[in-house]
N, C-alpha and C positions, 0 to 999 in steps of 0.2 A: 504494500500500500504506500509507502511512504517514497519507494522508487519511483512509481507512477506518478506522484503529486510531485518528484523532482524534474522528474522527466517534464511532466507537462508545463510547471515553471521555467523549466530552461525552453521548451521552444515555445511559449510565449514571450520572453525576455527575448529569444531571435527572433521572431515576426516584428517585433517592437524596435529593434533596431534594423530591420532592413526597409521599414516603410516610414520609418521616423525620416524626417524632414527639418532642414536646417533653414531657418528664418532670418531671413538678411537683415542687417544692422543697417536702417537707411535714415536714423534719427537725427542728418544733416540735411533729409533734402527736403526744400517744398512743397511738396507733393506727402508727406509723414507730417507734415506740421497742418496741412489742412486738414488732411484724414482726422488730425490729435485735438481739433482746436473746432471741429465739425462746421466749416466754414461751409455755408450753405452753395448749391450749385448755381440759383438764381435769387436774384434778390433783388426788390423795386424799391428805389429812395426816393422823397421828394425832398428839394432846397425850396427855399427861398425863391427861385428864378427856373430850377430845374428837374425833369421828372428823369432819373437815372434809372437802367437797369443795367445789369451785369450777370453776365451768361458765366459759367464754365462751361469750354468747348471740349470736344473729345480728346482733342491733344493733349491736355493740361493747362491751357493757357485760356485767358476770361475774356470774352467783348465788353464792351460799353458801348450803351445806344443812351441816348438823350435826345430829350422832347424840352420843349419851353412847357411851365408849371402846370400853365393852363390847356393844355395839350393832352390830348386822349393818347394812351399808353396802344394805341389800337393803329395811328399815325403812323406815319412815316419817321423815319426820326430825323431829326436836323444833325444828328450826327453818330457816327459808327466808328468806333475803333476797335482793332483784333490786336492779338496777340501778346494782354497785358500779364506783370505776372504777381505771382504772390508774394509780399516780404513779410516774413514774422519780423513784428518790432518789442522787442524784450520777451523773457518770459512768463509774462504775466496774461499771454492769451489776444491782445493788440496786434494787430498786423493792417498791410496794406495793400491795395491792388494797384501799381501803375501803370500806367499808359502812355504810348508817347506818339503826336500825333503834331505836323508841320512846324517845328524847333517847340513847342510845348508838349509841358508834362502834365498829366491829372493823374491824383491821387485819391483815390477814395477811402479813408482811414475807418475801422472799425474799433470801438471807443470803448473796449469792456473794463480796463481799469484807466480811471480818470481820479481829479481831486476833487470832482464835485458830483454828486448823486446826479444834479439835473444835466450834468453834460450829453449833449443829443447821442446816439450810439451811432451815427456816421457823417462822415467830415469829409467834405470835398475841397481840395485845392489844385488848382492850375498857378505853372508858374511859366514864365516867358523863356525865350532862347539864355536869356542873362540872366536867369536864376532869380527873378522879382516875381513876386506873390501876388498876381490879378486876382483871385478870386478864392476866396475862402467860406464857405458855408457848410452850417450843419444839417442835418438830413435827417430825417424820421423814415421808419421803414412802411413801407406801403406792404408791400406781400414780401413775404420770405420765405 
């Protein structure tokens, strides 16, 4: 009896190592930090001036479409950028999607740890070819 129950633990410990699976260390890349951080795939913001969405595409990389405020999310957009990406900013769960679109950059900041409760949970900034800050607003989320 006691051979048979070693027996059968040793070739469950061998099936157990030959189907066992080694899971890759990829806790540097972008793509681990959204998984970790469950950044939504789509996400509708409105500003002050601007009705944003932001796609992730199959590749790994996000669009931006925007509409002016008053503008049906069903429109056309006044504007389309591909290819934006993800940066984790600290770890406290903050990060950002950039874009970069005719010598400007937009940033769309996601706001989870802030120093004030009422801080909006997303911030859009564009800045010019020379690095000046046109446009700063906060954003409440429409759908997520």
């Amino acid at each position: 009896m006691i051979r048979q129950l070693l027996l059968g633990t040793f070739c469950l410990a061998q099936f157990s190592f030959a189907y066992a699976k080694e899971i890759p260390d990829n806790s540097n890349t972008t793509a681990s930090y959204a998984t970790f951080q469950k950044v939504p795939k789509t996400v509708i913001i409105k500003t002050k001036k601007f009705k944003i969405r932001i796609d992730k595409q199959p590749n790994g990389k996000y669009l931006y479409q925007s509409w002016n405020a008053n503008s049906k999310i069903t429109a056309k957009p006044s504007m389309i950028i591909s290819d934006g990406e993800l940066i984790p900013d600290g770890s406290g769960g903050n990060y950002y999607i950039s874009f970069s679109n005719a010598g400007h950059t937009y940033q769309v900041w996601r706001n989870y740890l802030t120093d004030s409760a009422k801080k909006a949970p997303y911030t859009l900034t564009v800045t010019d070819e020379n690095d000046r800050e046109v446009v700063r607003e906060d954003g409440q989320i429409v759908k997520n």
